[in-house]
N, C-alpha and C positions, 0 to 999 in steps of 0.2 A: 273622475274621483275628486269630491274633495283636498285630499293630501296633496294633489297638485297645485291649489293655488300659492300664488308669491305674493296677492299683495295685502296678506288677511293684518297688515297693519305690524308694527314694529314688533320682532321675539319678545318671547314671555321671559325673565330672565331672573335666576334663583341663587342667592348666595347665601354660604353656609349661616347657621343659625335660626334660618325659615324651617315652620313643618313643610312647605313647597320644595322645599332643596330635600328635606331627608326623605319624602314621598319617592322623589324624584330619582334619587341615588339610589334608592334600597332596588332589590332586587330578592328573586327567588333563593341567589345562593348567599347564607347568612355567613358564612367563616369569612366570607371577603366581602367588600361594597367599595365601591368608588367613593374618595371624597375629593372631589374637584375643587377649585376656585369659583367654578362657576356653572350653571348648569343651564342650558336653554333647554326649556320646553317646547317642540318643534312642533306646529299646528301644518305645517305645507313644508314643502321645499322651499321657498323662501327664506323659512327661517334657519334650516337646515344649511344653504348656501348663506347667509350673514355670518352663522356662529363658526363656520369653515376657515371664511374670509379674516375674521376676526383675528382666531388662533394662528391661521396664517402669518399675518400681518403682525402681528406681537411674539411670535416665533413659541407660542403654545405649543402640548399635545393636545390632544383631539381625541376622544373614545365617542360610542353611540351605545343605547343601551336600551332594547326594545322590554325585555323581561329579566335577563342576568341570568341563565340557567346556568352557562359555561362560563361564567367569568375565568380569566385565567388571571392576569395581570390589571388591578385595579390604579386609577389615579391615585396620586395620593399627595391634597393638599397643593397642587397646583393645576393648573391644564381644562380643559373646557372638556363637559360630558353633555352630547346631545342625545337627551332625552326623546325618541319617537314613538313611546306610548299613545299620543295623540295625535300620530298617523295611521290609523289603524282601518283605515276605508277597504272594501274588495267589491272589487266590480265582474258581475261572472256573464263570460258570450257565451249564449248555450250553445248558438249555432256554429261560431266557431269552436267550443270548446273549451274555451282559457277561461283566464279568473287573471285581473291586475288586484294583485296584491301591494297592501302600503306596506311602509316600513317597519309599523308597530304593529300589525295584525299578527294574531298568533293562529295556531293554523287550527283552532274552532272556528274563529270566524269568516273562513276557509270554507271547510268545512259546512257548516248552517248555511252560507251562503251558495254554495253548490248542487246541495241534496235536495232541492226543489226541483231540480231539472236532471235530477237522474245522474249527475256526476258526482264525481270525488276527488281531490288534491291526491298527491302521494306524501301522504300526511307521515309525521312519527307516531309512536305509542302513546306518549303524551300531548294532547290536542293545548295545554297549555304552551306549549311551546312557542316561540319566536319564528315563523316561517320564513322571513326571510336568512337569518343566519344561520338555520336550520339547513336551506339548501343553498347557501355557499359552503357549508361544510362539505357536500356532497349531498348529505340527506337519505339514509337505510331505515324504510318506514315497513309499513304493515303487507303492503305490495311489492316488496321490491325484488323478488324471484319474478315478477311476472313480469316487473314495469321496467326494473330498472333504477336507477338513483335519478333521486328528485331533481340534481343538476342537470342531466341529460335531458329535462321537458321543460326547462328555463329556455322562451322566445324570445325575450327582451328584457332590458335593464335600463332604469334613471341612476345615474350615479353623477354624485356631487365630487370632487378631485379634492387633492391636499390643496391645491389652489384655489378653490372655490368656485371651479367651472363644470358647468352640467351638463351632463353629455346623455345620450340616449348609444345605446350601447346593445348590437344586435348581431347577426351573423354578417352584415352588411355593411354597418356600421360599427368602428373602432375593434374592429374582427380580434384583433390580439387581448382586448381587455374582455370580452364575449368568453372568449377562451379560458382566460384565468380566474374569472368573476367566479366561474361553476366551478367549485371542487378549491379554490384557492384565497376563499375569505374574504374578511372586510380588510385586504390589504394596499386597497388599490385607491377606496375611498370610502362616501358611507351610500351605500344604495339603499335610494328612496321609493323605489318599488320596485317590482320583479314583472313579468309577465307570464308567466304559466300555462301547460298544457292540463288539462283536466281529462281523467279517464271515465269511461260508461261504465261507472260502479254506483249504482243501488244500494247492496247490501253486500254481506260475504258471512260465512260460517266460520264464527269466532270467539271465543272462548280459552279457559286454560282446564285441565288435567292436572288437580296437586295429589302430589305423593308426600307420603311421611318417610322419610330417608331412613331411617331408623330402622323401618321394617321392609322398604323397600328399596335397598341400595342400589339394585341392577337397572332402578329407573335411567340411572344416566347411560352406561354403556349402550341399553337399549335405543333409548331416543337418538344417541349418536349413529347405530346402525341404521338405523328408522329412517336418516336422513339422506342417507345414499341412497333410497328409491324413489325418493317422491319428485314429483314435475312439478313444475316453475309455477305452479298453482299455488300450490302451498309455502305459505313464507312460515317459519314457525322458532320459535326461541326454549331455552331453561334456562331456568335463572331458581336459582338455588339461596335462602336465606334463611336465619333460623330467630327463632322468639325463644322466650325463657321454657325450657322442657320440651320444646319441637324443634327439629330440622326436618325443612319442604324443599323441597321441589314442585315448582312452576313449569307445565308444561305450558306455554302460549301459541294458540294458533292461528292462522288468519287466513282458509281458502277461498279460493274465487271459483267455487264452482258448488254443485250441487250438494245438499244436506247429503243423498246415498252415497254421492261418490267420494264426503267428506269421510262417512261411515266408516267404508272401506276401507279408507288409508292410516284410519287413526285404531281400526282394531287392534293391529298388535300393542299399541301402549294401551289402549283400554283393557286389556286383558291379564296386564300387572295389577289390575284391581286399583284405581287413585282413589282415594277418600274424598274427591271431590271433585265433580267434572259439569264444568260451567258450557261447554260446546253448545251451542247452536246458531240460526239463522239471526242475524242482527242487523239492523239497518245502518249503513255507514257511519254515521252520527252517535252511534254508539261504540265504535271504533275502539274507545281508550277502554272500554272493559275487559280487551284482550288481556293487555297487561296490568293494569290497574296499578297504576304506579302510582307515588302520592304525590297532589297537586298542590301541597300548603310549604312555603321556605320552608329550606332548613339548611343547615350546614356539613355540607360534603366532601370528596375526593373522589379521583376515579380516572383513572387509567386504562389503556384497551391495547390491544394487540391484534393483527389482523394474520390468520394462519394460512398457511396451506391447506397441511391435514389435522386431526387431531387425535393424539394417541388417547386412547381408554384410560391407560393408567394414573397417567398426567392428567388427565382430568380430570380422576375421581380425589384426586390430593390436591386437588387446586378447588374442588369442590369442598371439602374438607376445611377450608379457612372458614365458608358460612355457618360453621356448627358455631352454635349460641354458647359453648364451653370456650371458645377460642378468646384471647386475652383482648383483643380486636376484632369484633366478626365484620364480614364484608357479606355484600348481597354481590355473585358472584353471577352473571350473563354469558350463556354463549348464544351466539344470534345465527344461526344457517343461512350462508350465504348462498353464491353460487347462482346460475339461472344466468336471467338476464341483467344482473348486476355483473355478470363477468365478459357481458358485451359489448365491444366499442361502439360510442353513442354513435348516432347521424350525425352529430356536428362535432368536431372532437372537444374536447375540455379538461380541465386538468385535473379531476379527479384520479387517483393514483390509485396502482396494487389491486386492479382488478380480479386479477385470478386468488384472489385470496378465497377459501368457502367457508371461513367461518372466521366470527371476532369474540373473541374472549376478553367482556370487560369487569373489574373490578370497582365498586363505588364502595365507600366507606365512611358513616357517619362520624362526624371529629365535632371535635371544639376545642378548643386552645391546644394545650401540650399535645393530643393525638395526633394532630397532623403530623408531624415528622413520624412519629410510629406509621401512621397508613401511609407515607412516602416509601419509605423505607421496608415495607411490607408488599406495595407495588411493584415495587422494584425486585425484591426476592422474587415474586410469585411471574414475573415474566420475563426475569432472567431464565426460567427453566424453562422455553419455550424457544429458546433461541435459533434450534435448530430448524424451526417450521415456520419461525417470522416472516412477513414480509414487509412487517413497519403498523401503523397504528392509525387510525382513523381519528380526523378534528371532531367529528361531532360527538365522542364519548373520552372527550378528555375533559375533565371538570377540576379544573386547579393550575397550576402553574408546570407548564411541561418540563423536564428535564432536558437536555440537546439530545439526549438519544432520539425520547419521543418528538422535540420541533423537528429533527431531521430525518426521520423516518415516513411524515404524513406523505413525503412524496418521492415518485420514481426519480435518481439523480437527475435525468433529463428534465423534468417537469418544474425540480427544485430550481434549475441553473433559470428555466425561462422564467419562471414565476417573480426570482430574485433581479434580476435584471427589468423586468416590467416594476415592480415595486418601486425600483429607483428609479424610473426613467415617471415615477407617476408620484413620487413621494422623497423626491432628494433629499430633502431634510431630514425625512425620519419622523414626521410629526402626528402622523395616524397610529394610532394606539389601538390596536385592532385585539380580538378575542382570543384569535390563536394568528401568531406569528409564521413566517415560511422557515426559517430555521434561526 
């Protein structure tokens, strides 16, 4: 790959008042943006290990910033932000299977780069997305009753250290940071590419089922029963939002197996009657139609919870905030877990709270004074949950965590090792990473 060379010639290097620095800073999520001291534009690992060395050596923070989905904690006004936008290479082995992803590829180009040869990443819904930060969170995609989280098919890692040394990082090599990388974030350093396992997927039958809530309340109890039967084929989501005069429900589905036997499984929701049913065979590549979420910034929050069970009644009043009468409406997610995301992987990692079967997350569009309202509105809406928690998942936490949510993303065991490798990789403190261990 490209993104690996060191000696494409001195970092590109951007201080505020350039449009290169605000290009550079800006990101997907608009409520927040990094404003650093300085910003390199990282063309290779080269430049990625200089700007390391740099902050090191002048006792900076450090952040990386491929797309900005999750920003949680932005620079601000000092500290170096490495840009790897212009790491974005993917090299796919069909024979073996994998794809070396850069550090700036988002998982389209992933994605395009696979589907020629009959595989598929374990993408998210959003193909804009960042893939590598995507699966150090863990990563809960469109597969993942079948596959499993996206960390457990992570083979290898380049990671640059708070010190500025590059390490290649495998089940063989530096085994403890292998461990944490998956499931435990950019805590440790900024990984400069991933190696990946790619699965034989083609296509898959995908689509969503919307209901007008309005006339069809019992959508949700229903889909929640719905999902007590189905096999590890079907990965499938609602996500509940509402526009001025409408409250929907989104039913999202994503199987891996035949158009008849997708038939089968989805008649009893089809037979609520949805005012609109997008289902059919779609070729990988087409992936983000399941959920169709939207790919243009904006400014967010959003908080998640990862359950055991979920009660009916609780969740039709937690459905209940996305009505477009609500003083604050939220687009409100529950994601069906369960399968083989509640599998221990082959190689262990630190992904946490696998036996959870479902994540109930809340996003909420803000701008100035609303934030503290949807803070504050998160917090009401999964305090009442507390009895089936099991803690909260990094990849749908978009804003700045609370300590309940940083100390919940992981089992106390996982937390103690995590936190202990952190220091033992980042004494100073000077990696400013997306989502924090606690």
């Amino acid at each position: 790959m490209s993104d690996r060379t060191t000696d494409a010639g001195p970092p590109v290097l951007h201080r505020p008042g350039s449009a290169e620095y605000d290009g550079h800073r800006a990101g997907f999520q608009l409520r927040e943006q990094h404003r650093p001291a300085l910003v390199v534009a990282a063309r290779g690992v080269g430049d990625v290990v200089a700007a390391v060395r740099y902050a090191a050596d002048a006792r900076m923070p450090i952040a990386v910033q491929a797309t900005g989905h999750a920003l949680a904690g932005p620079l601000a006004g000092a500290g170096v932000l490495v840009s790897t936008r212009g790491m974005d290479g993917v090299d796919v082995d069909p024979d073996a299977g994998t794809a070396r992803v850069g550090a700036g590829a988002r998982w389209r180009d992933v994605i395009d780069a696979a589907a020629p040869h009959g595989l598929a990443p374990l993408s998210g819904s959003l193909p804009g997305v960042g893939a590598v930060s995507y699966t150090l969170g863990g990563g809960i995609g469109l597969m993942a009753r079948r596959y499993g989280f996206a960390a457990d098919h992570v083979t290898r890692l380049e990671l640059v250290t708070a010190d500025g040394s590059l390490l290649t990082v495998s089940e063989h090599e530096e085994a403890d940071l292998f461990w944490a990388l998956r499931g435990g974030g950019g805590n440790f350093g900024i990984v400069t590419e991933l190696e990946i396992a790619l699965m034989p997927v083609a296509e898959l039958v995908g689509g969503a089922l919307m209901f007008d809530l309005r006339k069809t309340p019992d959508v949700v109890p229903a889909w929640l029963r719905w999902t007590a039967t189905l096999p590890p084929e079907m990965t499938s989501a609602l996500t509940a939002l509402g526009f001025p005069g409408q409250h929907l429900a989104h039913v999202q589905i994503a199987y891996l197996g035949s158009p008849a036997e997708a038939d089968e499984l989805v008649a009893p929701l089809r037979a609520l009657k949805p005012v609109h049913d997008s289902l059919r065979t779609i070729p990988y590549q087409q992936s983000h139609t399941v959920f169709g979420e939207p790919d243009q910034p904006h400014a967010y929050l959003g908080d998640n919870v990862l359950l055991r069970a979920v009660d009916e009644a609780r969740l039709g009043d937690a459905v209940a905030l996305s009505a477009p009468d609500q003083p604050l409406p939220s687009i409100l997610t529950v994601r069906h877990l369960g399968g083989a995301l509640s599998a221990p992987p082959e190689v262990p990692n630190a992904v946490s709270h696998r036996e959870a079967q479902y994540l109930l997350c809340a996003v909420t569009p803000t701008a100035g004074p609303d934030a503290e309202r949807a803070r504050a509105l998160h917090g009401e809406l999964f305090a009442d949950w507390s009895a089936d928690a099991l803690g909260s998942s990094p990849n749908f936490t978009f804003g700045r965590p609370d300590r309940r949510t940083a100390a919940d993303r992981f089992d106390a065991a996982h937390r103690d090792r995590l936190l202990r490798l952190a220091h033992r990789h980042d004494p100073a403190g000077l990696l400013h990473p997306g989502f924090v261990i606690a």
